[in-house]
N, C-alpha and C positions, 0 to 999 in steps of 0.2 A: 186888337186881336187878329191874330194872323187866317187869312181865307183862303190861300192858293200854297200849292207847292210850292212856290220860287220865296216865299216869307220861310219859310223852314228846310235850307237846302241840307243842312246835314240828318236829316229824318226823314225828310217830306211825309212827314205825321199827318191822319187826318183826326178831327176834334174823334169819329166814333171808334177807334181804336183805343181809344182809352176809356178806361173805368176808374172810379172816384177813389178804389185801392191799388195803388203797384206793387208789385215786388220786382227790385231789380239784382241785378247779379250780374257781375265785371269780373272779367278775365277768365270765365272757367271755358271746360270744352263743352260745348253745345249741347251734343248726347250726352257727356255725363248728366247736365243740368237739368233734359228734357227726360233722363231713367229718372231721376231725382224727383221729379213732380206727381204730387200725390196723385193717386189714380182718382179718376173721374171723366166727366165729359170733356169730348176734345175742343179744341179755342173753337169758337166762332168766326174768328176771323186770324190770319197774320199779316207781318209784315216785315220785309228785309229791304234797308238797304245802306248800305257802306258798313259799317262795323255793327250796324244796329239791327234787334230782330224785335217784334211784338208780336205777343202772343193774348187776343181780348177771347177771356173768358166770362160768361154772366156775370161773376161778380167779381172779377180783378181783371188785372193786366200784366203780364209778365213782361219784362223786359231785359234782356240781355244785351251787352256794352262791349267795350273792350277795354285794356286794361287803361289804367291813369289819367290823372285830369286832362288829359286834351281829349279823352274820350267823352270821359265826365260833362266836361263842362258844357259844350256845346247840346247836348243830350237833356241837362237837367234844363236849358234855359229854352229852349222850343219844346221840352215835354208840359211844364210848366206854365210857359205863355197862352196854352188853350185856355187855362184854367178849370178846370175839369178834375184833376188830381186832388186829395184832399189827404190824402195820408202813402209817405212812401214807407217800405222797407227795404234795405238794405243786406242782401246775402252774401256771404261766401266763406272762403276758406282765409286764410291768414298763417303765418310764419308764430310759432314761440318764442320769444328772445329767452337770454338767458336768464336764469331764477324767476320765469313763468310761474304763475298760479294755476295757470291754465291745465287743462288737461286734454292731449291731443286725441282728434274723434270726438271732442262735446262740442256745445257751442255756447255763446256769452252775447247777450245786451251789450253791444260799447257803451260806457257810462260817461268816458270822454276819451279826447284824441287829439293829436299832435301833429301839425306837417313839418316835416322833415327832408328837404330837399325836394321841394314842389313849387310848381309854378305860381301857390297860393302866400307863400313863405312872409311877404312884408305882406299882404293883406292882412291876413291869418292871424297874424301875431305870434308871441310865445303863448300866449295862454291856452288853456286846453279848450277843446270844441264839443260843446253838450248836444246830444238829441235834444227835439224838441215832440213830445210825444204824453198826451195827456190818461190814453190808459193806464189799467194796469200791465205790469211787465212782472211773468212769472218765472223768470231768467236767472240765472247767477249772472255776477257783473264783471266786465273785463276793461281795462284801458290798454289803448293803440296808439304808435306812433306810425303815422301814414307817408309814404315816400313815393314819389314820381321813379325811384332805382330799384333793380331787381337785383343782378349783378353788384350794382354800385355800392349796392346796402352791407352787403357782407364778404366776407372772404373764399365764396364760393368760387370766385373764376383768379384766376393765374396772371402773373406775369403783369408787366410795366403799367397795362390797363385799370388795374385796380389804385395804381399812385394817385390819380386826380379825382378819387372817392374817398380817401381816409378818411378825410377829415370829416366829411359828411358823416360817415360809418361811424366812426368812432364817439360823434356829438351827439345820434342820434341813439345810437346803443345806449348811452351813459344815460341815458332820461329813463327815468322809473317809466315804466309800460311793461304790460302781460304780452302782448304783440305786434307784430309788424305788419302793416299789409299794404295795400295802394290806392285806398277809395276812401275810407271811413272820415278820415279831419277834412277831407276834400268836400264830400258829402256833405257833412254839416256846416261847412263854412258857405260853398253854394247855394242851400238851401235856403239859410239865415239871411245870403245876400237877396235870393229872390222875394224876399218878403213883401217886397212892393208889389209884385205881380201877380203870387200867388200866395196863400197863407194856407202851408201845408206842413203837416206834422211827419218828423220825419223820424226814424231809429235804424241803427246797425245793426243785425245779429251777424256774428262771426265766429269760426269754430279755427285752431290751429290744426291743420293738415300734415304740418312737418316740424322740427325746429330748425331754428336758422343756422344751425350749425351741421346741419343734414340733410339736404336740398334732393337727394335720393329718393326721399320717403314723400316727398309731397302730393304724387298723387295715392301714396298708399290709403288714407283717410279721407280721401276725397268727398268718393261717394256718403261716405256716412254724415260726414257734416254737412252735405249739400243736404240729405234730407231731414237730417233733423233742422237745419235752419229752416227749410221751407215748412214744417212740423211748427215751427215757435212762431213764423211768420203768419200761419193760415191762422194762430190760437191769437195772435196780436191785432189781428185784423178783424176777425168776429169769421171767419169764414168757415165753409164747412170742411171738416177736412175728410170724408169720403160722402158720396150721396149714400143715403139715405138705403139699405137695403142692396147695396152694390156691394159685390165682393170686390178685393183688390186687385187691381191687375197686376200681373210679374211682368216688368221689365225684361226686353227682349234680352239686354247687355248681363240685367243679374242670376237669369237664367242660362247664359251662357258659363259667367262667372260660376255659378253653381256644379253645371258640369263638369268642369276644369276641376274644380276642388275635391268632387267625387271619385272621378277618376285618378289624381294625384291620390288620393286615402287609398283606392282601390290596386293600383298596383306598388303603394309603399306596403301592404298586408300582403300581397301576393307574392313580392319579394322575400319577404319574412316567413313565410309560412314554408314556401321553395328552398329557403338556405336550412331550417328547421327537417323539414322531409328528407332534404341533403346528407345532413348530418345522423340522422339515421343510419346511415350507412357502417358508421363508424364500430359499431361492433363487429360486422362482419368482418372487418379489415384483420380483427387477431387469428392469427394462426396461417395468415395467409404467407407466402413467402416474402425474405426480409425485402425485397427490391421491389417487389408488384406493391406489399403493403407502404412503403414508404413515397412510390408516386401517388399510390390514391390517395394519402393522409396530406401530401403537398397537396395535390388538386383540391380538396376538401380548405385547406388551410385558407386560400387564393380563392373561392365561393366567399367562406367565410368572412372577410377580409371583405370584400365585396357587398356582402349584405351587411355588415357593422357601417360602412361607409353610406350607403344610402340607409342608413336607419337615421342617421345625420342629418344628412340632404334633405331627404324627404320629408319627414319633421318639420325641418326649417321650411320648404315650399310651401306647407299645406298651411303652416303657420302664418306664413305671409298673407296667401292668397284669402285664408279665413278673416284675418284684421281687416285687408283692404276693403271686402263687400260687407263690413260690419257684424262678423261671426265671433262668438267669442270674445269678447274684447278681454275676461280675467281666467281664463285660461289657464289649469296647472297643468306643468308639465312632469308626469308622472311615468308614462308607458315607456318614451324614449330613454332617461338614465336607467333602467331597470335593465332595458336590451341592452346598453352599451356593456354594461355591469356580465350580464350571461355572455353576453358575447367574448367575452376576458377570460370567464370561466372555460369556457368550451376553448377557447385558441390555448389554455394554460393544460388542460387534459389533450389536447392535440397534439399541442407541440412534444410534453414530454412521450409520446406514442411516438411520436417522429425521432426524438434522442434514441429512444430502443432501438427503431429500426434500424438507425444508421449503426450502432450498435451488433449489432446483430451480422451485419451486413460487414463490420472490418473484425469479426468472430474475433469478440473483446469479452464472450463471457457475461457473466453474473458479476463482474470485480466492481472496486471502486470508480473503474473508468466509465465500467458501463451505466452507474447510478450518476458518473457527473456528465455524460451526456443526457439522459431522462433529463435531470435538472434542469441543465444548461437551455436542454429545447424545449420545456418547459418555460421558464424565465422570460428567453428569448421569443416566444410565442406572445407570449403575453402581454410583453411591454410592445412589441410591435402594433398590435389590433389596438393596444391604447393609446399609441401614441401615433399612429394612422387616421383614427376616431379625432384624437384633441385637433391634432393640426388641421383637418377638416371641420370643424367646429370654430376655433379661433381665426379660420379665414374666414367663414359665413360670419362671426360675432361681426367680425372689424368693420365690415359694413353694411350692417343690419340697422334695421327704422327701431329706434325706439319699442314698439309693442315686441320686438323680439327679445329685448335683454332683459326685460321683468323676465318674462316666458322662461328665459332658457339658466335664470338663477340655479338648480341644481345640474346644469352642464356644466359652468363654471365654476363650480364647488368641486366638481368631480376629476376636471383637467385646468390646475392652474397651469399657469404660465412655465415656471418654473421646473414644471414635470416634463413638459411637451417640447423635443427636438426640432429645430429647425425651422421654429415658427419664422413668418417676414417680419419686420420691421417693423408694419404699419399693424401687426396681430398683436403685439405687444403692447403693455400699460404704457 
């Protein structure tokens, strides 16, 4: 059993930094994982050094890694060698592969797991890699293929660099799994190996943060899987998860979050309510002369146009920023088609106010002419505000996370593809 620092150079762990529960957690960022932690009393003690943090609290121990077996490895076998540990879990976030079970923002039990391009690959075997964990587990159940590649794994990054991963990519995609991540078959293979030194029960929980086909969105879900896994972690462990008579503490980071999101709600209404009082105006404009009434009803038009567009925008922000701190996750969207919808109306009563003017203004009369200008800027009003609206819409779709294209189902019912001018390339099916 190791007694000095120089027995354990990559930790220099002492035996009282550990507790008989761990929870670890690889690769996230620090603060996210330290807002993530249920509220209660602060560690008793810490510890940093090289990639490794410890945090001992009365009854666990937190430990935070970095990412992939060469972090892994060295970590699990001097945390281990005290013998002290008696049960780990395993936290974090993970990737969806394609035709996932998974649903991103929850989290999943690994039930088994696969290396895939890891330093563990001929040890490892093909076979899948089991927890070893004798509770009960109140989890839905997920399988993992685990890889030493981030980049290597998928077709996230460009160009020649990607040639000497296909084949990994490709062999590892093809394996029935719900997700991908960089710890979990590594985890249980290590642990299984340390059986000699320590006999410790080990389990993954893991939530997918992004799919692998959208590498944008991964820290969108971050937070919320961080804490529901330390949620399933504290219930797998027997721990308490708030004392007793404590209220919960707000996060310095989700109360900031918070704010951002208020203030986005508060000046998207403010903007609306301002183009709304704007447009008020609009009847005073009759009877005014044809030249003064045709610049206000333009300026009025360009407001309008203005507020349809961040009715879009903003929408999409607040949408965003409420998924990422875990707000809403089934959200209809109902207020914003309805605006898009008036806002049509009003540019379609606008614009033909504008065809008179100008009417009026090349003293065209009451004739035919003057009913096919009405029309004409009527028409033309119309289709502009909506097709200003879509193509603003269809560039936010293109690369939006996942929790946005449930959301925005009656967007795209309202501006297909085919309606909307000028969309790019990458807006298109």
């Amino acid at each position: 059993m190791p007694t000095r620092d120089a027995d354990l150079p990559n930790t220099r762990l002492q035996p009282e930094l550990l507790a008989e529960n761990v929870i670890l957690c690889c690769g996230e960022d620090r603060q996210t994982v330290l807002a993530a932690v249920p509220p209660g009393p602060a560690p008793l003690a810490e510890h940093h050094f090289r990639s490794y943090s410890f945090y001992r609290y009365q009854d666990h121990t937190l430990v935070l890694s970095a990412i992939g077996t060469g972090c892994l490895e060295p970590l699990l076998y001097e945390m281990l060698s005290l013998k002290k540990v008696t049960r780990i879990v395993l936290i974090g976030t993970a990737g969806a592969l394609p035709g996932s079970r998974a649903t991103l923002g929850e989290v999943y039990a690994i039930e088994a797991a696969r290396v895939s391009a890891t330093a563990l690959d001929q040890d490892a075997g093909e076979a899948p890699r089991a927890p070893r964990w004798s509770g009960p587990v109140d989890l839905p159940t997920a399988t993992s293929v685990s890889t030493d590649l981030y980049y290597g794994f998928t077709d996230a990054a460009e160009g020649p660099y990607l040639r000497h991963f296909r084949n990994v990519a490709r062999q590892a995609s093809g394996r029935t799994a719900d997700l991908v991540d960089m710890e979990v078959a590594q985890f249980y293979t290590l642990c299984s190996f340390a059986a000699d030194i320590s006999e410790v029960e080990y389990l993954a929980v893991k939530g997918p943060a992004n799919r692998v086909t959208n590498h944008e969105e991964q820290n969108l879900h971050t937070p919320a899987v961080l804490a529901k896994a330390f949620r399933a972690a504290f219930a797998l462990l027997g721990l308490e998860f708030r004392p007793a008579g404590a209220a919960p503490a707000a996060a310095p980071k989700l109360e900031a979050d918070m704010t951002k999101l208020i203030g986005e709600i508060k000046l998207y209404w403010t903007i609306q309510i301002a183009i709304g009082a704007m447009l008020g105006v609009i009847p005073s404009v009759f009877g005014k002369n044809s030249y003064a009434a045709l610049i206000i009803c333009l300026s009025l038009f360009l407001l309008l146009t203005i507020g349809s567009v961040y009715n879009i925008i903003g929408n999409y922000y607040i949408r965003i920023e409420g998924a990422r701190i875990g707000l809403g996750g089934h959200q209809e969207n109902v207020i914003t088609p309805y605006l898009c919808k008036i806002y049509c109306v009003i540019a379609a009563i606008l614009g033909g106010y504008i065809g008179y003017c100008v009417a009026l203004a090349l003293d065209l009369g009451g004739g035919a002419w003057s009913h096919a200008l009405v029309g004409l800027g009527s028409l033309g009003c119309l289709y502009a505000v909506y097709a200003i609206q879509g193509r603003i819409f269809h560039s936010l779709l293109a690369g939006s996370p996942e929790c946005y294209r449930d959301y925005a189902r009656p967007l795209r019912a309202m501006f297909p593809t085919w309606l909307v001018p000028f969309l790019p390339r990458s807006a298109r099916p």
